[in-house]
KOLKE-443888 format. One record per residue (C-alpha): residue in one letter; x negated, y, z negated. Coordinates in steps of 0.25 Angstrom, whole numbers, plus 5000, padded with zeros to 4 digits. Last residue first. Layout:
N
+---------+------+------+------+
! residuo !    u !    v !    w !
+---------+------+------+------+
!       a !    X !    Y !    Z !
...
+---------+------+------+------+
***
This chain:
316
+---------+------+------+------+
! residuo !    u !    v !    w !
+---------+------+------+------+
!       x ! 4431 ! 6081 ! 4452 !
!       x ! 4445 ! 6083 ! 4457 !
!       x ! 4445 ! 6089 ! 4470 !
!       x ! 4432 ! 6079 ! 4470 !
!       x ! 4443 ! 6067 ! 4476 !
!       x ! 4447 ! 6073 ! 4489 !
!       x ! 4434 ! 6074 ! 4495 !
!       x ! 4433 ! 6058 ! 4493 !
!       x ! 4443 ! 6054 ! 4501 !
!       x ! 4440 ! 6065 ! 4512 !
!       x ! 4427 ! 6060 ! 4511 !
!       x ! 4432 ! 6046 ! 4517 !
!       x ! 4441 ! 6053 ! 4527 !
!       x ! 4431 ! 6061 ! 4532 !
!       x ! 4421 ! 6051 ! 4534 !
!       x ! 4431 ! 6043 ! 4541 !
!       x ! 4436 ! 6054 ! 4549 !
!       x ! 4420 ! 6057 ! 4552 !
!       x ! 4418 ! 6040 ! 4556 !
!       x ! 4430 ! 6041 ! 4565 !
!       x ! 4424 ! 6054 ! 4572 !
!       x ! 4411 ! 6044 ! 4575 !
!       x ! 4417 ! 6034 ! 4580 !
!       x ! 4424 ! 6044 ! 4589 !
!       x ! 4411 ! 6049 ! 4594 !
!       x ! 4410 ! 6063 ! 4588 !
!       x ! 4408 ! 6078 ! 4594 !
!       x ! 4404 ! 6086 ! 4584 !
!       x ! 4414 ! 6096 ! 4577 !
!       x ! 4406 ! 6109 ! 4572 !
!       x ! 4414 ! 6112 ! 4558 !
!       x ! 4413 ! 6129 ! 4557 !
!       x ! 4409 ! 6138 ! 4549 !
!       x ! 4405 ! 6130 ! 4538 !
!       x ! 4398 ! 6139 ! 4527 !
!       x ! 4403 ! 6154 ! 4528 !
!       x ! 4389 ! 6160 ! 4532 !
!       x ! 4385 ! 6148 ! 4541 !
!       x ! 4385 ! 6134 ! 4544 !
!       x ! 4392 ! 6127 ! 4558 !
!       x ! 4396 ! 6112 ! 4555 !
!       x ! 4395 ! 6098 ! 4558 !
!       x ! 4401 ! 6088 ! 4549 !
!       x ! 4402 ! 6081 ! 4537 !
!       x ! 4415 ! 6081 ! 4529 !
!       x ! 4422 ! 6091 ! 4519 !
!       x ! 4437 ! 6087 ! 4520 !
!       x ! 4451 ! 6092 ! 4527 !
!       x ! 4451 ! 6090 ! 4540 !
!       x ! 4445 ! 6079 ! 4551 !
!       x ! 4450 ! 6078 ! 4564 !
!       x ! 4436 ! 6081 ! 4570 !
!       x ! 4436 ! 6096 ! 4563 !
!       x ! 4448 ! 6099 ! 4558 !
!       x ! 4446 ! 6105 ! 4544 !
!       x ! 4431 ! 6099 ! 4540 !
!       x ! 4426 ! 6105 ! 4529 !
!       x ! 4411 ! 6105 ! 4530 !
!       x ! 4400 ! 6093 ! 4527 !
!       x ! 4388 ! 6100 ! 4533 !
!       x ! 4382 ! 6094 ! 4548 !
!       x ! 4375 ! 6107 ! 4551 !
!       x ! 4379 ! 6118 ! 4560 !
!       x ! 4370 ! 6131 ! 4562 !
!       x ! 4380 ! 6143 ! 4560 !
!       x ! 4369 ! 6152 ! 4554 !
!       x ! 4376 ! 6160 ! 4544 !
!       x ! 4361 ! 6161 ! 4538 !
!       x ! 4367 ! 6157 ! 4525 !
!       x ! 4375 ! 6146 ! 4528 !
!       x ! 4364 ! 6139 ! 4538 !
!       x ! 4354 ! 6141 ! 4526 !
!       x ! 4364 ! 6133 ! 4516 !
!       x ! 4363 ! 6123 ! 4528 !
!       x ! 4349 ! 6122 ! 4530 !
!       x ! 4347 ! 6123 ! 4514 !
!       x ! 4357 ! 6111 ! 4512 !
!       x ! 4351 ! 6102 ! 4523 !
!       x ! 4336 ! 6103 ! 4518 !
!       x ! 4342 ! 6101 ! 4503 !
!       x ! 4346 ! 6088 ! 4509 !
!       x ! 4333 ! 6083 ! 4516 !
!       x ! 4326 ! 6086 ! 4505 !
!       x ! 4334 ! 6080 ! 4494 !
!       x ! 4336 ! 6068 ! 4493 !
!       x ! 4341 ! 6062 ! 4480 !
!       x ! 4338 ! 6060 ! 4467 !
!       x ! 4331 ! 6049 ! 4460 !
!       x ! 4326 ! 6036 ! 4467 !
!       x ! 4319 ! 6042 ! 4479 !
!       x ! 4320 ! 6031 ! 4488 !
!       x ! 4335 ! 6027 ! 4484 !
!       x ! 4339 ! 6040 ! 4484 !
!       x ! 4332 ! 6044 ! 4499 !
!       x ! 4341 ! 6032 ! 4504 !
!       x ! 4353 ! 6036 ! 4499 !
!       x ! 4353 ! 6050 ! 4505 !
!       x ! 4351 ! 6044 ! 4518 !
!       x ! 4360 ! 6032 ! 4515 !
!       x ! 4369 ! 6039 ! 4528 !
!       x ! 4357 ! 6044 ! 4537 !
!       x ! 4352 ! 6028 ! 4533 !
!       x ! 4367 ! 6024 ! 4540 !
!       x ! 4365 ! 6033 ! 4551 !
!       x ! 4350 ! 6027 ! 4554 !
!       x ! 4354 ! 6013 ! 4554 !
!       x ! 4366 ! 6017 ! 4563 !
!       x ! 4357 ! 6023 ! 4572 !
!       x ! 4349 ! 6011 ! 4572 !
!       x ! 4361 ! 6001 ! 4576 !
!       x ! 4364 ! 6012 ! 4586 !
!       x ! 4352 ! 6010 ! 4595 !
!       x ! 4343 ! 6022 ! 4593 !
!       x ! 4340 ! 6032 ! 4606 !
!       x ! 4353 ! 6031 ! 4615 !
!       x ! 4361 ! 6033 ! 4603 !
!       x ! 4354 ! 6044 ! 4597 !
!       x ! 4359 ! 6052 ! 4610 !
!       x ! 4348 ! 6062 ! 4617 !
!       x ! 4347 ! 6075 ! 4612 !
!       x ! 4332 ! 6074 ! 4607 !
!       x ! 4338 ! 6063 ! 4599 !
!       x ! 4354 ! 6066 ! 4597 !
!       x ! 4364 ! 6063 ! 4587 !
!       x ! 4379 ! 6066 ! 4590 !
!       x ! 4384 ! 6053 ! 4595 !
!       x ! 4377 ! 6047 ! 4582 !
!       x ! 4387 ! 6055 ! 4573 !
!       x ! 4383 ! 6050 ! 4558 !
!       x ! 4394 ! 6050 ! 4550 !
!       x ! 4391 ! 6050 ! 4536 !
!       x ! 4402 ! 6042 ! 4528 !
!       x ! 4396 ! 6034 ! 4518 !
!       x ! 4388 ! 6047 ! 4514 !
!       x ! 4388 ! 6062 ! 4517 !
!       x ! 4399 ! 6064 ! 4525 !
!       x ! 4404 ! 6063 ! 4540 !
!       x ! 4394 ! 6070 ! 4549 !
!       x ! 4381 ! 6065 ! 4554 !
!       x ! 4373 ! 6072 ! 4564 !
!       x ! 4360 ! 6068 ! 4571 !
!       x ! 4350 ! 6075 ! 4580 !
!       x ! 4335 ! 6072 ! 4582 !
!       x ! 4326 ! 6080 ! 4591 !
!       x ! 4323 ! 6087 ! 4577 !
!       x ! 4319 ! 6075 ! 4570 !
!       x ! 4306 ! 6073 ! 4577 !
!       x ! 4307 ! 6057 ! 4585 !
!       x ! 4303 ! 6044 ! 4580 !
!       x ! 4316 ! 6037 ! 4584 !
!       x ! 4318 ! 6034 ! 4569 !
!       x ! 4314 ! 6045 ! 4561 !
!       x ! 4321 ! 6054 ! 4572 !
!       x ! 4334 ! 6048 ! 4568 !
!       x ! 4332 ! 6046 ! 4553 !
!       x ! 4329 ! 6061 ! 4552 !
!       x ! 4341 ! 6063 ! 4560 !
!       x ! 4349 ! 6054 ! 4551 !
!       x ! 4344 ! 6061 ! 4538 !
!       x ! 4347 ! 6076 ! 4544 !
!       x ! 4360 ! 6072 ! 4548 !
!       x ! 4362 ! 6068 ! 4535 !
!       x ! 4356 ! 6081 ! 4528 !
!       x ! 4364 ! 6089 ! 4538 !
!       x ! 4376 ! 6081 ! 4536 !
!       x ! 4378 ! 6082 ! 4520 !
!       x ! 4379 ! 6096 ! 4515 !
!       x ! 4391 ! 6101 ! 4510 !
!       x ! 4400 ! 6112 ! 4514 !
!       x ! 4407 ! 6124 ! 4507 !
!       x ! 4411 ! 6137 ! 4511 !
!       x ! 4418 ! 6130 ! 4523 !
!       x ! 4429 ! 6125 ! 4515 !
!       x ! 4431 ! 6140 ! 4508 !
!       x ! 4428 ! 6140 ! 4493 !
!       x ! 4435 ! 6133 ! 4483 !
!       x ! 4423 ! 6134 ! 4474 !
!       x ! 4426 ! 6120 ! 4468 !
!       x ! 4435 ! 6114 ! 4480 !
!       x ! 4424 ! 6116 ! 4490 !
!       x ! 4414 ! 6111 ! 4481 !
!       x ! 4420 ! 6098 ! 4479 !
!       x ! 4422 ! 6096 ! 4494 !
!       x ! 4405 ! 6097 ! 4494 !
!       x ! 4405 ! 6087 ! 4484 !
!       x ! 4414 ! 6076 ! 4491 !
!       x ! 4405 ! 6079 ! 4503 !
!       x ! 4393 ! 6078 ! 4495 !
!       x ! 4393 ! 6067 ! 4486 !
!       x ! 4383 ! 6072 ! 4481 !
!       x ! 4380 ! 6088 ! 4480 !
!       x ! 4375 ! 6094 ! 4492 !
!       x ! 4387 ! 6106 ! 4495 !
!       x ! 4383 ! 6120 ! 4502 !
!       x ! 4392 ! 6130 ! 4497 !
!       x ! 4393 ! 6143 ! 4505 !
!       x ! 4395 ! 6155 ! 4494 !
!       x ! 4405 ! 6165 ! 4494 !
!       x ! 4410 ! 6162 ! 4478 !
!       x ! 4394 ! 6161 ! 4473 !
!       x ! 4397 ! 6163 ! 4460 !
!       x ! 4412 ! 6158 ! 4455 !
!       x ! 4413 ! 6148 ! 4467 !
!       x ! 4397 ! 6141 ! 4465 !
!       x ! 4402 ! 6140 ! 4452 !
!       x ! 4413 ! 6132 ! 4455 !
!       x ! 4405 ! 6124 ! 4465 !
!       x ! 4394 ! 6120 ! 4455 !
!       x ! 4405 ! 6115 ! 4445 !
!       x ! 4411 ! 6107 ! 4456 !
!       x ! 4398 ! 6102 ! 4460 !
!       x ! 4393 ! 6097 ! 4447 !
!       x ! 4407 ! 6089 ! 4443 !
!       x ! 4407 ! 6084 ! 4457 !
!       x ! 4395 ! 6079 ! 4456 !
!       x ! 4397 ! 6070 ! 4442 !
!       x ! 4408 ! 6064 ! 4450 !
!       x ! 4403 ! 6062 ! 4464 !
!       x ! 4388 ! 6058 ! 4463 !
!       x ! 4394 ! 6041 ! 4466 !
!       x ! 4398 ! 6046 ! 4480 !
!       x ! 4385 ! 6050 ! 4483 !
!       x ! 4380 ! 6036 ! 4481 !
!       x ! 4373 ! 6031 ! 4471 !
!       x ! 4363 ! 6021 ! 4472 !
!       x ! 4348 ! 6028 ! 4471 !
!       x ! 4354 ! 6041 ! 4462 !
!       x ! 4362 ! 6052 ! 4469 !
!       x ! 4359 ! 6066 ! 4466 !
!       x ! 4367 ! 6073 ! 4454 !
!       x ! 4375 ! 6085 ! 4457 !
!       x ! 4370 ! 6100 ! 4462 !
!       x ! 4366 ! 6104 ! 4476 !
!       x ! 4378 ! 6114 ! 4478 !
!       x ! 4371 ! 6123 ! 4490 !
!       x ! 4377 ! 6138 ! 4488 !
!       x ! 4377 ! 6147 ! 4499 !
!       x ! 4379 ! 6163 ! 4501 !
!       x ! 4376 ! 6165 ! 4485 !
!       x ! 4381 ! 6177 ! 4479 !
!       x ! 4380 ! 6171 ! 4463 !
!       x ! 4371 ! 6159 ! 4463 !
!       x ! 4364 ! 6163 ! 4450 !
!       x ! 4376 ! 6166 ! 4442 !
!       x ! 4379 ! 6152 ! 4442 !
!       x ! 4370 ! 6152 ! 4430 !
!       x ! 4380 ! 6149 ! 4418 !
!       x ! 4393 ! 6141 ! 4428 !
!       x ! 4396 ! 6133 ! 4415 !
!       x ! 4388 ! 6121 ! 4416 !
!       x ! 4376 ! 6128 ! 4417 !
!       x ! 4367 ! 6135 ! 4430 !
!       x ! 4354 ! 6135 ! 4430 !
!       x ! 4349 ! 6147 ! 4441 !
!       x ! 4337 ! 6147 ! 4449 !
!       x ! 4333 ! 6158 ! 4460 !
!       x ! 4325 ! 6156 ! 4473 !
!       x ! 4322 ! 6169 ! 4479 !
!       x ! 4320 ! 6169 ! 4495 !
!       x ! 4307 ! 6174 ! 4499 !
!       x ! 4299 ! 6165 ! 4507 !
!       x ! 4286 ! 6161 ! 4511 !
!       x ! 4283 ! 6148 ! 4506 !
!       x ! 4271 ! 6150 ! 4498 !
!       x ! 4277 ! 6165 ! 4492 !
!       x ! 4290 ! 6158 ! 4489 !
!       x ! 4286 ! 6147 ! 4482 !
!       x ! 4286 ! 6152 ! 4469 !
!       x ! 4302 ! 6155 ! 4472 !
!       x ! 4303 ! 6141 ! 4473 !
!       x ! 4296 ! 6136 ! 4459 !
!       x ! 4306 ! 6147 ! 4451 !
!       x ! 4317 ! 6141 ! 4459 !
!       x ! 4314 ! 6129 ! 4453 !
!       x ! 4312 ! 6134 ! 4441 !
!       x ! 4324 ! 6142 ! 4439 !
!       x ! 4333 ! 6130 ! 4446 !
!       x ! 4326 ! 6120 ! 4436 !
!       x ! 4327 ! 6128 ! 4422 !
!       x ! 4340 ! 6125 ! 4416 !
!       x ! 4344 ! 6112 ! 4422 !
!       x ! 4359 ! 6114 ! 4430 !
!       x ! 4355 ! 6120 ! 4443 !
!       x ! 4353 ! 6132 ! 4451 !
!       x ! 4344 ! 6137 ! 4463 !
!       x ! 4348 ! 6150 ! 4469 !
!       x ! 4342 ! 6155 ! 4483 !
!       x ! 4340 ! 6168 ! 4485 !
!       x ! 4336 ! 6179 ! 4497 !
!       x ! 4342 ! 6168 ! 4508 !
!       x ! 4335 ! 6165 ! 4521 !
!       x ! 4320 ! 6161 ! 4515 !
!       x ! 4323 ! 6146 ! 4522 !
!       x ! 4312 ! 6144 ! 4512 !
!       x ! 4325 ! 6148 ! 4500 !
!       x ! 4332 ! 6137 ! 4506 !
!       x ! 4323 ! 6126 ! 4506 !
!       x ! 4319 ! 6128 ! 4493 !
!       x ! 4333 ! 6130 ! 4487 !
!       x ! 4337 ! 6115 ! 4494 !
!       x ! 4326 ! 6109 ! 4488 !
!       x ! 4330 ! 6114 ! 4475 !
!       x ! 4344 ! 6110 ! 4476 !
!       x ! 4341 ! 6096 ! 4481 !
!       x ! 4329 ! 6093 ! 4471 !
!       x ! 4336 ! 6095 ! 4459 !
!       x ! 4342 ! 6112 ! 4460 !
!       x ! 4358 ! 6112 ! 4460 !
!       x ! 4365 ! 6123 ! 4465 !
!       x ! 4359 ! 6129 ! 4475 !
!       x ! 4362 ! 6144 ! 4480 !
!       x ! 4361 ! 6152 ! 4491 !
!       x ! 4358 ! 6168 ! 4494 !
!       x ! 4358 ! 6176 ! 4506 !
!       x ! 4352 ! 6190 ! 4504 !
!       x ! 4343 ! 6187 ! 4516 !
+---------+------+------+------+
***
């Protein structure tokens, strides 16, 4: 215990993401802040009282923060911080069009995040979230594998979900991995997805693997368009907490996080989605996965077209 983790940002994505990580009962405290007085008190307020139900202990704390830093106090010490904060995407937006107004947000978050919590893990959510997640890195300066975003596991958790939906099997014989980034260019990796070990491709013809990689990539689209305000939000606050839990415990599980890739597959030099091991320092280590050469091109040419964009937040 002792361990303590912070998020920023409490609409339904922070707050669903404290809960989950204060019923892992593996930190001492969890920190909910956002920007309207009142909510991350009384959310928190709301999660402690269920405490005794559920049968943990870990403390929730709330904390509204101002434009000015006021309330950043709260986060002070914390092992990992998970920026949630930014407006969600409305039915016909695409990440991209979340870039200015976020940028502003995540910046200031970040700083903030640098003055109080200077040995923190940053866990990045906000849309669009590789540009964001580059962003972060150059507002708390902080060592590259200090800070990653989350994309992969939540879309690799989409088209596994997809997968077993569709051959009528339980989700956990399924495996899928998509790297790339999160949006236009996700890279699903069909040569590395398995069904009780056997090759996807000897089970669904392509045509419908296709179908199913292009719905992994409207994902977040699709739950928009059904819910009509907001976002999702449990399947993404799912994928934070497991890997702000992974960080804390040290436990060098690997998940498909967008990292700093230096190297890796030929690529150097931007945050893209990959595999990589989690523990105390953040990414220990980028996990290279063996790739089709179809499906190394579609990676460069991710990379490059983030890469394009990545360069632009410096400024924003």
């Amino acid at each position: 215990m002792g361990k303590k983790v912070t998020v920023v940002g409490a609409g339904f994505y922070g707050s669903t993401t404290a809960q989950r990580l204060a019923e892992y009962d593996v930190f001492e405290t969890v920190v909910l802040t956002d920007i309207i007085e009142g909510k991350p008190e009384g959310l928190a307020l709301d999660l402690n009282q269920s405490r005794p139900i559920e049968g943990f202990e870990t403390k929730v704390v709330g904390a509204t923060t101002g434009p000015n830093g006021e309330g950043y106090e709260a986060i002070e010490g914390s092992d990992v911080v998970v920026i949630t904060a930014g407006l969600p995407r409305k039915p016909g937006m695409s990440r991209m069009d979340l870039l200015g107004v976020n940028a502003k947000i995540v910046r200031q978050v970040a700083e903030n995040v640098a003055k109080y919590a200077p040995n923190a893990v940053v866990v990045v959510v906000s849309n669009p979230l590789d540009e964001m997640t580059a962003l972060a890195q150059i507002a708390t300066a902080f060592p590259k594998n200090r800070v990653l975003g989350q994309a992969g596991v939540l879309d690799t958790a989409r088209f596994t979900n997809f997968v077993a939906e569709t051959l009528g099997v339980p989700v956990k014989s399924v495996k899928t991995l998509t790297l790339g980034s999160h949006g236009d260019t996700m890279v699903p990796v069909p040569s590395q997805c398995t069904v009780d070990g056997k090759p996807l491709s000897e089970l669904l013809p392509a045509e419908k693997i296709e179908e199913l990689v292009t719905r992994t990539r409207n994902g977040g689209a699709e739950v928009v368009a059904l819910l009509k305000t907001g976002s999702a939000y449990y399947a993404p606050s799912a994928a934070a907490a497991r890997m702000a839990k992974a960080i804390a415990e040290d436990s060098g599980e690997v998940w498909p996080v967008c990292a700093w890739v230096d190297g890796e597959y030929g690529i150097s030099g931007v945050y893209l989605g990959v595999l990589a091991e989690l523990g105390a320092t953040g990414v220990r280590k980028v996990v290279e996965t063996p790739l089709t050469d179809a499906e190394l091109a579609s990676l460069k040419e991710a990379a490059e077209a983030v890469r394009a964009k990545q360069a632009d937040v410096a400024d924003l």
